[in-house]
Backbone as JSON Lines, residues from 0, in Angstrom:
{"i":0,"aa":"X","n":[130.53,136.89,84.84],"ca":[129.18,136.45,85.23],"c":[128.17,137.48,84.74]}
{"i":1,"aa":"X","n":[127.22,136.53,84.33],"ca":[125.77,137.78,83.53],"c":[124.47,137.48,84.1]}
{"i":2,"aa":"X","n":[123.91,138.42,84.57],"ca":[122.66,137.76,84.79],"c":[121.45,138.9,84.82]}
{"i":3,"aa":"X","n":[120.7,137.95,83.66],"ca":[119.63,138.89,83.05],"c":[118.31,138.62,83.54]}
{"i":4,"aa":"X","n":[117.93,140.01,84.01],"ca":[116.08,139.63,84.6],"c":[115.48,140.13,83.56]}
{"i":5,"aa":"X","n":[114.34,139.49,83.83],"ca":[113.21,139.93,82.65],"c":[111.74,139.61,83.45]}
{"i":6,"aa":"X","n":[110.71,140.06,82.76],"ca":[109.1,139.78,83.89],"c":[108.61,140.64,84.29]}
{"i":7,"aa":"X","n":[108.8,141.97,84.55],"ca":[108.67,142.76,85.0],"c":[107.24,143.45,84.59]}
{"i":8,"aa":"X","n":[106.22,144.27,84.68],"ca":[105.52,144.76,84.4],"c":[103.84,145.47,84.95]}
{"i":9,"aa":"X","n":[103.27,145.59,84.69],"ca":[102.27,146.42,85.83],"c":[101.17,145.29,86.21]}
{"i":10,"aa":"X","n":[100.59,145.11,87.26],"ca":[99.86,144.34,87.29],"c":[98.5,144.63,88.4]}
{"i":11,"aa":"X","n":[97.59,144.44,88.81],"ca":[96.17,144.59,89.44],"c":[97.39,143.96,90.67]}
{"i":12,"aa":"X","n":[96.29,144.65,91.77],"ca":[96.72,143.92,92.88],"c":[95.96,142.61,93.11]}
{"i":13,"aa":"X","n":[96.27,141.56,93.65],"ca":[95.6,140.25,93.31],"c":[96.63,139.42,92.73]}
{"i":14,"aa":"X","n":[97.07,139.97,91.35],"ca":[97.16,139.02,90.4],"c":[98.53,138.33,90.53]}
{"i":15,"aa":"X","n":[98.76,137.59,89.27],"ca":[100.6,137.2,89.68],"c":[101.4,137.72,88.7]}
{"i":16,"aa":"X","n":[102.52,137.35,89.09],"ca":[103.61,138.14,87.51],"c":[104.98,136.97,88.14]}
{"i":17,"aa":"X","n":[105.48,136.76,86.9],"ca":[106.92,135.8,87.3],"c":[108.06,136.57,86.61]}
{"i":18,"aa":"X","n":[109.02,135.94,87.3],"ca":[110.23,136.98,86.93],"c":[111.44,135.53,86.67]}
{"i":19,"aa":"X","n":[112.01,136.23,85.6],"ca":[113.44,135.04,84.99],"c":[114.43,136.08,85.49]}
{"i":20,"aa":"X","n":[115.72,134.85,85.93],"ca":[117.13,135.63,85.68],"c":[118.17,134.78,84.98]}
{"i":21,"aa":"X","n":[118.27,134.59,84.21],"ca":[119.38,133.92,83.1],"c":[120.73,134.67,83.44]}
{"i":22,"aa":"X","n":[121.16,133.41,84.13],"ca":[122.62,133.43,84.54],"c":[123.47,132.54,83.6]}
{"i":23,"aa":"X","n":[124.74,133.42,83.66],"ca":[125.91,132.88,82.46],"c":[126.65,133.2,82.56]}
{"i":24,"aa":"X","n":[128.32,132.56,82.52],"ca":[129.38,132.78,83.02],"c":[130.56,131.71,83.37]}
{"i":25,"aa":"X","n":[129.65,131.04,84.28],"ca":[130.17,130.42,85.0],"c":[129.4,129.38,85.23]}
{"i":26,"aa":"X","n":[129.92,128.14,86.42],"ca":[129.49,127.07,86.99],"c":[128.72,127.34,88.2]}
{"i":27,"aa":"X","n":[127.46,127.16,88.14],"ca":[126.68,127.99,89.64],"c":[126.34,127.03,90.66]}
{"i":28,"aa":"X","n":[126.81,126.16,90.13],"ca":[126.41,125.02,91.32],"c":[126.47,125.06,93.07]}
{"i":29,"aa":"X","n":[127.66,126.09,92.89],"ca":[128.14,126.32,94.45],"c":[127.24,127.68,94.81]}
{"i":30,"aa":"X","n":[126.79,127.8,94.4],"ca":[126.6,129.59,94.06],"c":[124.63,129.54,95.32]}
{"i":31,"aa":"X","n":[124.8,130.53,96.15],"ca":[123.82,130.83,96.25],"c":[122.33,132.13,95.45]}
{"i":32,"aa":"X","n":[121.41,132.02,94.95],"ca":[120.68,133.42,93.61],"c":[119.89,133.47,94.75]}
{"i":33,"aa":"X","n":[119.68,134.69,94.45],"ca":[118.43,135.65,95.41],"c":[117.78,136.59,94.34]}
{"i":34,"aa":"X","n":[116.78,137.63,95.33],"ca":[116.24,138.13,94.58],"c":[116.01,139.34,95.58]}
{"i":35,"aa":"X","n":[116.06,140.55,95.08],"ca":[116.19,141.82,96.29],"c":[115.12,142.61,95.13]}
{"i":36,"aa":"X","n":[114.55,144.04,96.1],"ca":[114.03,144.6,95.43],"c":[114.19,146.0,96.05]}
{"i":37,"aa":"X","n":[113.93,146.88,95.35],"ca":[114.17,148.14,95.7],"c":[112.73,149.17,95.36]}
{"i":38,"aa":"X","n":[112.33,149.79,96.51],"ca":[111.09,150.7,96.26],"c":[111.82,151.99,96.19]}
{"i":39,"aa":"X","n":[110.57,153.16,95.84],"ca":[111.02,154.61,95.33],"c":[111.82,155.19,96.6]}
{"i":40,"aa":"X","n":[113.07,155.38,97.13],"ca":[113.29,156.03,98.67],"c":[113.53,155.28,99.35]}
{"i":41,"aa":"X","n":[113.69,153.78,99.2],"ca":[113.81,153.03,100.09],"c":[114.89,152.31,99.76]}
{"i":42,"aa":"X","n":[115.74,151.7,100.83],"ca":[117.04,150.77,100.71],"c":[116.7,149.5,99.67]}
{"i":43,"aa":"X","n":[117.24,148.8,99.28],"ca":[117.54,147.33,98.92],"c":[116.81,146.72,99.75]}
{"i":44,"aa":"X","n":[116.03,145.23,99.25],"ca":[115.61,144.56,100.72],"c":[115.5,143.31,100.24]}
{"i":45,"aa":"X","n":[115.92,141.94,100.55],"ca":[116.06,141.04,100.27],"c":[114.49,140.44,100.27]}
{"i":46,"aa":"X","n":[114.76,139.41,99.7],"ca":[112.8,139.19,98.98],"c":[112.98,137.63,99.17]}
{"i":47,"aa":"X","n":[114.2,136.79,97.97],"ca":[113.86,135.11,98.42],"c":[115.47,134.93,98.14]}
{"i":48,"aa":"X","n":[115.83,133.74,98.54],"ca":[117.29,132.83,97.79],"c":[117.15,131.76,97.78]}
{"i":49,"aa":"X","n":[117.64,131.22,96.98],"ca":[117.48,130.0,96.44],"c":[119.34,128.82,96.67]}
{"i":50,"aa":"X","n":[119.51,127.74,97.07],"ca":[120.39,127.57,96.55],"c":[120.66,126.91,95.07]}
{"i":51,"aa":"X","n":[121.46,126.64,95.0],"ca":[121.7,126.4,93.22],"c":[121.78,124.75,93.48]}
{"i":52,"aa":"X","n":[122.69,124.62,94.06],"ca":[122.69,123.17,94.3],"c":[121.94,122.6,95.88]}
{"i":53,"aa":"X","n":[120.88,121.56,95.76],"ca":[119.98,121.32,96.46],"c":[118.61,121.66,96.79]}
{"i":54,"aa":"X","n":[118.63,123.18,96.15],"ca":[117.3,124.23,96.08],"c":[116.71,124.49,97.43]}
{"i":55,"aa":"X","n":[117.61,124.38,98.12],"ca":[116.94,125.21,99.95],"c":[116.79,126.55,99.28]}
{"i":56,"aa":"X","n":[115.71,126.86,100.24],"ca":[115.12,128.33,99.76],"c":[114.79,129.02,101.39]}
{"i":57,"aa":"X","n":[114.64,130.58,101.3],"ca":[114.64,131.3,102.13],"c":[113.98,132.81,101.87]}
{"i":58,"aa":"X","n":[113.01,133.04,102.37],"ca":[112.12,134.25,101.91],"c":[111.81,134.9,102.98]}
{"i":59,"aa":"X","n":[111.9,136.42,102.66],"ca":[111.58,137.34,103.44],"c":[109.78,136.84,104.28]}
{"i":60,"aa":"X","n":[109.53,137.68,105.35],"ca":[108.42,137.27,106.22],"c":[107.62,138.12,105.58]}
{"i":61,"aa":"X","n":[107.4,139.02,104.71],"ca":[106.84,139.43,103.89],"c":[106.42,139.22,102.36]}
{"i":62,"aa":"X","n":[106.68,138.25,101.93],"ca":[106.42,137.47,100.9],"c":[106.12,136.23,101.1]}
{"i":63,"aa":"X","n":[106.53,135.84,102.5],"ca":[106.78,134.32,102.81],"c":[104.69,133.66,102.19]}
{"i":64,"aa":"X","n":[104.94,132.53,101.08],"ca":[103.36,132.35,100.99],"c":[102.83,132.77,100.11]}
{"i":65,"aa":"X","n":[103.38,133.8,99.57],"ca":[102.89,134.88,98.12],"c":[103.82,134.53,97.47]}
{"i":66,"aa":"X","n":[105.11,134.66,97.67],"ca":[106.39,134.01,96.41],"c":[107.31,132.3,96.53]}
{"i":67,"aa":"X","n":[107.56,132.5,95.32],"ca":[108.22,131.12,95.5],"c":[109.21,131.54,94.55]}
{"i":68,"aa":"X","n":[110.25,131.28,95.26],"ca":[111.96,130.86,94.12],"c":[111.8,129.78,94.02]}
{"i":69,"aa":"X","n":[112.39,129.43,92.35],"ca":[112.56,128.35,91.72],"c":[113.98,128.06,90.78]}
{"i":70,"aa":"X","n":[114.64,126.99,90.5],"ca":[115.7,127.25,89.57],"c":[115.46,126.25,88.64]}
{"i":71,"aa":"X","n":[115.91,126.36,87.12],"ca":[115.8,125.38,86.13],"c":[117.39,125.19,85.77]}
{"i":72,"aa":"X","n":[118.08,124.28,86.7],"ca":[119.35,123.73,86.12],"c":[120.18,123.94,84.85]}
{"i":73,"aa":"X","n":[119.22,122.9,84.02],"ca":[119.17,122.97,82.41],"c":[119.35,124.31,81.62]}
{"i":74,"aa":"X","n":[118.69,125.18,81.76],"ca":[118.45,126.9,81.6],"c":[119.38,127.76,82.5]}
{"i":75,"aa":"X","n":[120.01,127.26,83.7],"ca":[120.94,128.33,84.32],"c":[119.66,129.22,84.62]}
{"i":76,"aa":"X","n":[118.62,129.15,85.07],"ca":[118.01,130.29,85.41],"c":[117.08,130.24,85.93]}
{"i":77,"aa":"X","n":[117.15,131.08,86.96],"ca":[116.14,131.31,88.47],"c":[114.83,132.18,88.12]}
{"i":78,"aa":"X","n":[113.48,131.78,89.17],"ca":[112.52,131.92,88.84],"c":[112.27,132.93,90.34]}
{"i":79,"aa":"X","n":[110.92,134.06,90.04],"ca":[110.95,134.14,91.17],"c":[108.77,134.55,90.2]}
{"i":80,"aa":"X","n":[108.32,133.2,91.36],"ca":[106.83,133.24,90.65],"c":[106.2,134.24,91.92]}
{"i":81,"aa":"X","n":[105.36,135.23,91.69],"ca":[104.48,136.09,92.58],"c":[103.56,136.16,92.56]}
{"i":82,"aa":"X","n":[102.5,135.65,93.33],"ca":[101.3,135.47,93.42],"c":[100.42,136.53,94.7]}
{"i":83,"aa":"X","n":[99.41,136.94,94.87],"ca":[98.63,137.43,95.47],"c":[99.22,139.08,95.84]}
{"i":84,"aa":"X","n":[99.44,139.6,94.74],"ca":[100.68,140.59,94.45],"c":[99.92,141.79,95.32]}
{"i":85,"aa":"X","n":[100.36,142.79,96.12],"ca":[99.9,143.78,96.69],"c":[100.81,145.13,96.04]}
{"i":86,"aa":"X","n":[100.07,146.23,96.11],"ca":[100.67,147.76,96.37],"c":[101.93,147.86,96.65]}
{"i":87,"aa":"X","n":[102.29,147.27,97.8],"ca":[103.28,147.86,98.74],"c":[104.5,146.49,97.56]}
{"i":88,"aa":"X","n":[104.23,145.29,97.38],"ca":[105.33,145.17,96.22],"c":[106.1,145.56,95.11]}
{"i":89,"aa":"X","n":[105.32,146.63,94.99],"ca":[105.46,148.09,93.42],"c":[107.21,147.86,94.3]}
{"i":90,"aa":"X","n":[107.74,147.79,92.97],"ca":[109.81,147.93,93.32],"c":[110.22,147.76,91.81]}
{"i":91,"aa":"X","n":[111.51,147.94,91.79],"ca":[112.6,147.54,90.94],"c":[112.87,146.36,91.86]}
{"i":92,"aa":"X","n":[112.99,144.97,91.01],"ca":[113.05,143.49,91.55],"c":[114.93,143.18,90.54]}
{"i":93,"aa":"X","n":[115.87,142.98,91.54],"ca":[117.39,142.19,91.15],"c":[117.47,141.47,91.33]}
{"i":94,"aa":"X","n":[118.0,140.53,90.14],"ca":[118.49,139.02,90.81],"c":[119.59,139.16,91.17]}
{"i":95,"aa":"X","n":[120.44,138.39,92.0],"ca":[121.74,138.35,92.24],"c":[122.41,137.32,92.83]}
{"i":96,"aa":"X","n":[123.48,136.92,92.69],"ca":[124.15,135.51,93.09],"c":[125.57,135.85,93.87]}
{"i":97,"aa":"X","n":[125.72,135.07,94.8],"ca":[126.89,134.6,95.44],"c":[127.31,133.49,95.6]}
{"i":98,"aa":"X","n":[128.54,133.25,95.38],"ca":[129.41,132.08,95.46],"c":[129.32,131.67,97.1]}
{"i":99,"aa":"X","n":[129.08,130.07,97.22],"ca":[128.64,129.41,98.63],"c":[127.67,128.9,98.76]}
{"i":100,"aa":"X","n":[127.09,128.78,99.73],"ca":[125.86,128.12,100.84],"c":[125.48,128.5,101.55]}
{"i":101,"aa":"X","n":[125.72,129.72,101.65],"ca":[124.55,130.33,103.12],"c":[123.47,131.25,102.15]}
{"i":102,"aa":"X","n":[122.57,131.25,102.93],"ca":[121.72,131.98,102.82],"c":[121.53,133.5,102.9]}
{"i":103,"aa":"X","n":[122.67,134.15,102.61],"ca":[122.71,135.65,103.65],"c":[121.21,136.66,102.55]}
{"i":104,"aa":"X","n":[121.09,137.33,103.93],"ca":[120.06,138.68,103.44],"c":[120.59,139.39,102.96]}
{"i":105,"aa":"X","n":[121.61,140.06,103.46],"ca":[121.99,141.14,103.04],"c":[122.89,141.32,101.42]}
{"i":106,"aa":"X","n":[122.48,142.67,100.77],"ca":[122.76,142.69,99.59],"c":[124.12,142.61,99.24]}
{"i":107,"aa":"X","n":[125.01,143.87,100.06],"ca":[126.56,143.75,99.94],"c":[127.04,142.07,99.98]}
{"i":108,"aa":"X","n":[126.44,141.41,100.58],"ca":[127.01,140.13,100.43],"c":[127.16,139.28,98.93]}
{"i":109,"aa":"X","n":[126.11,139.71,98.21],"ca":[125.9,139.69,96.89],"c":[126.91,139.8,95.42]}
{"i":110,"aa":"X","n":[127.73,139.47,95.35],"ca":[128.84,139.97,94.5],"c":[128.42,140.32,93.08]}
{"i":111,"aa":"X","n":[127.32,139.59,92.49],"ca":[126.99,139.23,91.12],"c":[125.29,140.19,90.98]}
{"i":112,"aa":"X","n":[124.95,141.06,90.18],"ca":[123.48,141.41,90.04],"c":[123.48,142.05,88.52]}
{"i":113,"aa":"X","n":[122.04,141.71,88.13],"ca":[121.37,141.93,87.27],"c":[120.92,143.59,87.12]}
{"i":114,"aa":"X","n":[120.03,143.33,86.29],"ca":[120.11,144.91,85.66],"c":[118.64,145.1,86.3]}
{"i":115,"aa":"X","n":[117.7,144.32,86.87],"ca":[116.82,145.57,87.62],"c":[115.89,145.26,86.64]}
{"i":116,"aa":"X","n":[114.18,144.89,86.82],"ca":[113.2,144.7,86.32],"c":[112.16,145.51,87.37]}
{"i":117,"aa":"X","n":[111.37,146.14,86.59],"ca":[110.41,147.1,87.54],"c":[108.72,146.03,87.35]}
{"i":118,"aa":"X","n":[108.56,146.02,88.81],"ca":[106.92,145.35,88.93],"c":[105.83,146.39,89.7]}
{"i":119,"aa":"X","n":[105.34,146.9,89.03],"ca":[104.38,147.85,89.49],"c":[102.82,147.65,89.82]}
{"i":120,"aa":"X","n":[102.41,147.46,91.43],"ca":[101.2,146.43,91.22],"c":[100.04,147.98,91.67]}
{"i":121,"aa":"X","n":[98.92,147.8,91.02],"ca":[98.53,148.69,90.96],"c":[97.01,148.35,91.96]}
{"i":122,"aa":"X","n":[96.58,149.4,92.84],"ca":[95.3,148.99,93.59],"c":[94.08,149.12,93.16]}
């Protein structure tokens, strides 16, 4: 399993920035993708998930309204669009996937991740 983020980059606070993860490997249908992010000193922290099949979605209470996960079937690859971007979002942003249907937060649950795209929103 591969899965590549890309999107990443500096942005005004306000503005939006979208992020791809091109997944490949495998059959993801069963598969739940998320999206975690990591600040300077700070743990992992789960951000949105998506499922693969059906597209229930689930977002942190801190993004909830500002982001939206999305998936394009066709493309194998998950979207994560960010809008009304603040300071405190500045992170290294992972995609990552697990095999199933739940929704879990937590990262260890995660078996599958990407290489890490940095979004730096500036005030």
């Amino acid at each position: 399993v591969q899965l590549q983020a890309s999107g990443g980059g500096l942005v005004q606070a306000g503005n939006s920035l979208s992020l791809s993860c091109a997944a490949s490997g495998r059959d993801f249908s069963n598969y739940v993708m998320a999206w975690f992010r990591q600040a300077p000193g700070k743990e992992r922290e789960f951000v949105a998930s998506i499922r693969w099949s059906g597209g229930t979605t689930n977002y942190a209470v801190s993004v909830e309204g500002r982001f939206t996960i999305s998936r394009d079937n066709g493309k194998n690859t998950v979207y994560l669009q960010m809008d009304s971007l603040k300071p405190e979002d500045t992170a290294v942003y992972y995609c990552a996937g697990r095999a199933g249907s739940s929704a879990v937060t937590s990262p260890s649950r995660y078996a599958y991740w990407g290489q890490g795209t940095l979004v730096t929103v500036s005030s």
